[in-house]
C-alpha positions as CSV (number, residue, x, y, z in Angstrom):
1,X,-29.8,-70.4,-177.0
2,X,-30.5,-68.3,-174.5
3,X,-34.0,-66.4,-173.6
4,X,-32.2,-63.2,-173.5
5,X,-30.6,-64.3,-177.5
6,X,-33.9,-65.3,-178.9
7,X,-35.5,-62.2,-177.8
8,X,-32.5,-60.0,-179.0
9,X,-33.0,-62.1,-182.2
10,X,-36.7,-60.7,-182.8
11,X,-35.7,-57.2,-181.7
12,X,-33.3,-56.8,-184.3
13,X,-35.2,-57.3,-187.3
14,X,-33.6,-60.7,-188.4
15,X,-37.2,-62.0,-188.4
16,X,-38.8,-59.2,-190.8
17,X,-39.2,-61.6,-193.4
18,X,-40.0,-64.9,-192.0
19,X,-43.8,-64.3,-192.8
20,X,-42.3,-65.2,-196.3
21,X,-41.5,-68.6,-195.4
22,X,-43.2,-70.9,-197.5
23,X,-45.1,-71.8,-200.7
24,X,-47.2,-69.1,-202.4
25,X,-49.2,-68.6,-205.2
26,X,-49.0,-64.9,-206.6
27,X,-51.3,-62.5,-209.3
28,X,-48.6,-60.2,-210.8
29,X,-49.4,-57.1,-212.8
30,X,-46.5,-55.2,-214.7
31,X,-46.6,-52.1,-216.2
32,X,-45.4,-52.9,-220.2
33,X,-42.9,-50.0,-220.1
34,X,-40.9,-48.4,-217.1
35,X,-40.3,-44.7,-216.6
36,X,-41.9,-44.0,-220.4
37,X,-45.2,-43.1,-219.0
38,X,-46.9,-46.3,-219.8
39,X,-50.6,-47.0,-218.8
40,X,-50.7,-50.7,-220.4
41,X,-50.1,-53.4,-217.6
42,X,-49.5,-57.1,-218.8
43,X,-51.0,-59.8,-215.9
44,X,-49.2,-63.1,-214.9
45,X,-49.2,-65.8,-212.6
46,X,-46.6,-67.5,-210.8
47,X,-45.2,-69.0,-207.7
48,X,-43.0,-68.6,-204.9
49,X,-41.1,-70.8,-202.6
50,X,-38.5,-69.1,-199.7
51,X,-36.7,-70.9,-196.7
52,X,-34.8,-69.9,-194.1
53,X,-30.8,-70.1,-194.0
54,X,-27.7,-69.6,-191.9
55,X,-30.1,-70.1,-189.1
56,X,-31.9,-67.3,-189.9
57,X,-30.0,-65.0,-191.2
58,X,-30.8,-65.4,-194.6
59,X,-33.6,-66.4,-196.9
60,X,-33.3,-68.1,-200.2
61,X,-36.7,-67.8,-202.3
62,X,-37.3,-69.3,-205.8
63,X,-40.0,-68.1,-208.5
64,X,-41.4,-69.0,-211.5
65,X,-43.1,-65.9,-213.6
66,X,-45.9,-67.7,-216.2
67,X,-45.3,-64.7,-218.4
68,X,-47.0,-65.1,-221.9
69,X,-43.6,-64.5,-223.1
70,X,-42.2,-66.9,-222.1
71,X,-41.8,-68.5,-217.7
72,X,-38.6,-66.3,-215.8
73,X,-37.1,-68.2,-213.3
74,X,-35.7,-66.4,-210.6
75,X,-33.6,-66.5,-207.3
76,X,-33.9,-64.0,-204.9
77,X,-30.9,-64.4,-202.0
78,X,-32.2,-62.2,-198.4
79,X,-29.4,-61.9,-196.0
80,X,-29.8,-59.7,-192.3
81,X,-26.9,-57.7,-191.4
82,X,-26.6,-57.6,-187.6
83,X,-24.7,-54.5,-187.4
84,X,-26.7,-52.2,-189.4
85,X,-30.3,-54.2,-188.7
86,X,-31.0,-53.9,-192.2
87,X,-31.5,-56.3,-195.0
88,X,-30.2,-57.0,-197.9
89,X,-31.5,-58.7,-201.3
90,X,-29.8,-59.8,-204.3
91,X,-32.0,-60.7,-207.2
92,X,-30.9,-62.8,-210.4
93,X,-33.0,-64.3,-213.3
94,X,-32.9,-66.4,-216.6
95,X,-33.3,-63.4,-218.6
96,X,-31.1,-60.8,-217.0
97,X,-28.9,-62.6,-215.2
98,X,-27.7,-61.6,-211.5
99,X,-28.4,-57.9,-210.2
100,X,-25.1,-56.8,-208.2
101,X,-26.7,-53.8,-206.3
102,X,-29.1,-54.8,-203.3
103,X,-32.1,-53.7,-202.2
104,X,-31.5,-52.5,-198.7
105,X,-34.2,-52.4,-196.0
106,X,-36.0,-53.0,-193.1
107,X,-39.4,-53.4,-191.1
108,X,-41.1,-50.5,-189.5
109,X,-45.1,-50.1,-188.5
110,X,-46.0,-53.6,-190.2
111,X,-44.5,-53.3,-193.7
112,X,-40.9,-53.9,-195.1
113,X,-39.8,-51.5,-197.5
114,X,-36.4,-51.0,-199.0
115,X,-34.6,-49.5,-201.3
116,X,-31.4,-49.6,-204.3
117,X,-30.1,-47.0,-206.6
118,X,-29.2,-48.7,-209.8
119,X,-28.3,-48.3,-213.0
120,X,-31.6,-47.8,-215.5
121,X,-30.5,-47.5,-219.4
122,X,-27.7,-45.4,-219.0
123,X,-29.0,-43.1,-216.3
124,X,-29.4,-44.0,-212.5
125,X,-32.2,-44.7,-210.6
126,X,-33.7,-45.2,-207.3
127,X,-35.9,-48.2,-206.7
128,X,-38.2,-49.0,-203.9
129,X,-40.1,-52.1,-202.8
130,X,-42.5,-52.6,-200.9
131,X,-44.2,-55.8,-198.6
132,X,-47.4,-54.7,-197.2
133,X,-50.4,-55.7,-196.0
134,X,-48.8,-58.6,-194.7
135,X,-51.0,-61.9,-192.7
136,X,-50.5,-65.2,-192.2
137,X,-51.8,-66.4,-195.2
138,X,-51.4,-63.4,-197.7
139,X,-49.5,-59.9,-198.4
140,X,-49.0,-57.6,-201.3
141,X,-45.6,-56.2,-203.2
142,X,-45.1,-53.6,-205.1
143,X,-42.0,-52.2,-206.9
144,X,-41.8,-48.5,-208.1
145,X,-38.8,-46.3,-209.4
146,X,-38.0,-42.7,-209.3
147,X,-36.0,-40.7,-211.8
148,X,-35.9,-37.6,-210.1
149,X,-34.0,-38.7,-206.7
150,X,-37.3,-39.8,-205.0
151,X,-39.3,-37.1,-205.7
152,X,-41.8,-38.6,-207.6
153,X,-42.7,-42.9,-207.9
154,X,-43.8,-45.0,-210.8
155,X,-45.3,-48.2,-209.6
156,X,-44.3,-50.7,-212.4
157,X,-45.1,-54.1,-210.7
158,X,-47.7,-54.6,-208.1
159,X,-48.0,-58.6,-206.6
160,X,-50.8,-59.9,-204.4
161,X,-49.2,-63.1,-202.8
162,X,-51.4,-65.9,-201.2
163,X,-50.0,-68.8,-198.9
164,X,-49.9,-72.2,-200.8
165,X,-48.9,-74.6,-198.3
């Protein structure tokens, strides 16, 4: 690969997430009801494992959720798009199954956020995450949703993720 390819490569944004390669450990704290105006937040553990594929081009990350209900699995799938610099992520668990609409995003003054507008019991919504704070060894998620087309934000899950490996 040429010089000029690699640093093309890290221009583009295919490397936003590569600080998320890796084993973590993560504190997870979820509000009990979304968009009801819920103030009651059940805390969790649970792990995270992503790697790199299609030589960087996408990410494959695995988690376990120790919820008290019961431990969700789940596999999040990151793939870059070249052409629009953006990327996009696919979600699927146990419990739900798979999640057809993406999250679509990117990196910009040290965090990644992105966003999906998605069906929400019977209405749509829009959804943004959130990867911030972001170091070597630790960085912090959060997931909110809007009802009103972005006007206002509920944060319903907030993660504080620290390197394990």
């Amino acid at each position: 690969m040429s010089e000029s390819t690699v640093e093309q490569q890290g221009q583009d944004g295919r490397v936003d997430f590569d600080f998320f390669i890796g084993s973590w450990t993560c504190r997870h704290r979820v509000l009990r009801e979304w968009l009801k105006g819920s103030t009651s937040w059940e805390a969790f553990e649970g792990t995270s494992v992503a790697r790199k594929v299609l030589r960087g081009l996408g990410h494959i990350e695995e988690v376990t959720l120790e919820r008290a209900s019961e431990a969700t699995e789940e596999l999040v799938v990151r793939l870059f798009d070249p052409q629009t610099q953006q990327w996009r992520i696919y979600e699927a668990d146990n419990s739900n199954g798979f999640a057809p609409q993406p999250v679509i995003g990117a990196r910009k003054d040290g965090r990644v956020e992105g966003y999906a507008y998605e069906p929400w019991e019977g209405t749509y919504i829009f959804r943004r995450v959130i990867w911030s704070e972001i170091t070597a060894t630790s960085f912090h998620w959060e997931q909110a949703f809007s009802a009103d087309a972005g006007t206002t934000w509920e944060t319903n899950w907030i993660a504080d993720f620290v390197r394990s490996d």
